[in-house]
C-alpha positions in Angstrom: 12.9 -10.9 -0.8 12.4 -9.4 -3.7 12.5 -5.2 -4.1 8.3 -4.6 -5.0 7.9 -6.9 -2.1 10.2 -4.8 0.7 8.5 -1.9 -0.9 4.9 -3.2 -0.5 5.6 -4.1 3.3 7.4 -0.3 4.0 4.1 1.1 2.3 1.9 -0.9 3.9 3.0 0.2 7.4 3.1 3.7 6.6 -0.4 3.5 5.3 -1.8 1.4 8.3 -0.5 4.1 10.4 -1.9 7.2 8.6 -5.5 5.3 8.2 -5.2 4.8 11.8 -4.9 8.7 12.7 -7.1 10.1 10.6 -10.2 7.6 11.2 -9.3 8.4 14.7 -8.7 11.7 14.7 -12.0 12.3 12.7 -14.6 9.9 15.0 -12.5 10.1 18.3 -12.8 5.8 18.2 -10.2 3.4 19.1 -12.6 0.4 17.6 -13.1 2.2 14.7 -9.8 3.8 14.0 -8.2 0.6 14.4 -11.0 -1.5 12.1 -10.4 1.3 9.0 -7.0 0.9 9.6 -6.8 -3.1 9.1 -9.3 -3.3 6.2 -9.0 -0.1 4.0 -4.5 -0.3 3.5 -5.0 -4.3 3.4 -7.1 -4.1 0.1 -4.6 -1.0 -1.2 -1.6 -2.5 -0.3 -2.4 -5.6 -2.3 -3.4 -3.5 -5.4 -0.3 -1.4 -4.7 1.4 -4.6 -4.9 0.0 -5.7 -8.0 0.1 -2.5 -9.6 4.2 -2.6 -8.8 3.9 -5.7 -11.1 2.1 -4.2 -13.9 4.6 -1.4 -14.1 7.7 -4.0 -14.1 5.8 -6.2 -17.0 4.8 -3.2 -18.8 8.8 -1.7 -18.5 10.4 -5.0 -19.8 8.1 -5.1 -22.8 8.9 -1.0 -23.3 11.3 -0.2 -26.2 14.5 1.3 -24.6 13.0 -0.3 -20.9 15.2 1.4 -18.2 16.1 5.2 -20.1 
């Protein structure tokens, strides 16, 4: 598995869990804690994941990539 993938997965677990406390800390709900915490880090962590991708396309196209 590549490294932007293991990172993605690591990220996406640590943001699951902090969308999880705070929507539930701020509303007091279970239901909703847990629905914030499913939708709002699914959509990021793709974009995170694609944004990973971006930054390695842009860095091998860079002059002096990897200083």
């Amino acid at each position: 598995m590549s490294q932007a993938k293991i990172k993605t997965l690591t990220f996406a677990a640590v943001h699951f869990s902090v969308a999880f406390a705070v929507t539930f800390l701020l509303t007091g709900s279970w239901v909703l804690g847990g629905l914030i915490a499913m939708i709002e880090p699914a959509v990021n962590t793709l974009a995170y994941f694609f944004h990973e991708k971006a930054w390695e396309a842009f860095g091998r196209r860079a002059p002096g990539a990897g200083a």
